[in-house]
N, C-alpha and C positions, 0 to 999 in steps of 0.2 A: 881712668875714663874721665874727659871732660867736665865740668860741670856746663848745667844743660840752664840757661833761662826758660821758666815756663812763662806764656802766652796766656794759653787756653786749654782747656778741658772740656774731656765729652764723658759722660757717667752709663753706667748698664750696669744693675742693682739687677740679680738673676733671679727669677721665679725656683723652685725650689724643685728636681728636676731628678728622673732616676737614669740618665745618662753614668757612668761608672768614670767618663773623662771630666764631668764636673759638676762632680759632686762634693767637694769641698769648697768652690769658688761661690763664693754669694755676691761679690759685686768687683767691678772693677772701675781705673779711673784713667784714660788716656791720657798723658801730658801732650803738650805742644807747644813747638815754637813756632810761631807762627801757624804754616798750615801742613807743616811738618811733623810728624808724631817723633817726639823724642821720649818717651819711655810711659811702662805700665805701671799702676798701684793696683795690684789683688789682692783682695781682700777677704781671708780664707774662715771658714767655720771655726768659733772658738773652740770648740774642743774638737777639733782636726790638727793634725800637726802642720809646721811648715815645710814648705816646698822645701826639695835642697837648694842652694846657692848655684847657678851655671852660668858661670861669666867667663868670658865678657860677653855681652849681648848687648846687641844693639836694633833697635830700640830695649832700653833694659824694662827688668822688671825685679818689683819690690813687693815683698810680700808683706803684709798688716795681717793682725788676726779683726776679724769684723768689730769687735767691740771697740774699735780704733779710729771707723767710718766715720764720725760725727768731728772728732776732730780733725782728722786732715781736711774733712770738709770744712771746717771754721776757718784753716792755714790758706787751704785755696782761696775762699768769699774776702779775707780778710787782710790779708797779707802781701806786700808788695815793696820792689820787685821781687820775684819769687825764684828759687833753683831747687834742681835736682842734682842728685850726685851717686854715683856709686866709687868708692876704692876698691882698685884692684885688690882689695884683700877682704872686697864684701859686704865692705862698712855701706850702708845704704841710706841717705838723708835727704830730704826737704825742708826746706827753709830757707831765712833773709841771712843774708850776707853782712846785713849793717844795721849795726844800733840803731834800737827804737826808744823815744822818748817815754817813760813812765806815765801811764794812767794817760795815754794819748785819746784812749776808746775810741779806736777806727769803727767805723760803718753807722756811727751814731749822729 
């Protein structure tokens, strides 16, 4: 699979819900490029297991367990320019492509 430049992002943090289809999902995170959705981040109940893997999809989707929320939120706010990735063998990543200076403290 490509690796995907993200844009922008739209967030939906779930209210807690006795739907039986989502009831392990507590929040999710749409990537974008542009005004394009190129993949999901779900973000499932810690003590829920994860999803299985079903690739390739496109737009894909990456599962986090919720106690993970806070940081990919920091990677989004902070980070740039940003990608997503999946390997065909499932390896699933976000993050910079290029070296960042030591003790830069972006956003400060």
């Amino acid at each position: 699979m490509p690796l995907f430049q993200i844009d922008n992002y739209k967030i939906i943090y779930y209210s807690p819900c006795h739907d039986e289809n989502y009831l392990s999902t507590a929040a999710r995170i749409t990537l974008y490029r542009g005004q394009a959705p190129v993949g999901d981040l779900f973000f499932i109940k810690d003590e829920e297991p994860m999803p299985p893997r079903n690739l390739p999809l496109s737009p894909f989707r990456i599962y986090f367990p919720l106690s993970h929320f806070d940081t990919i939120m920091s990677i989004l706010r902070n980070e740039k320019p940003l990608y997503a990735n999946i390997t065909s063998t499932g390896y699933a990543y976000i993050g910079t492509t290029q070296y960042e200076p030591v003790g830069e403290e972006e956003g400060v």
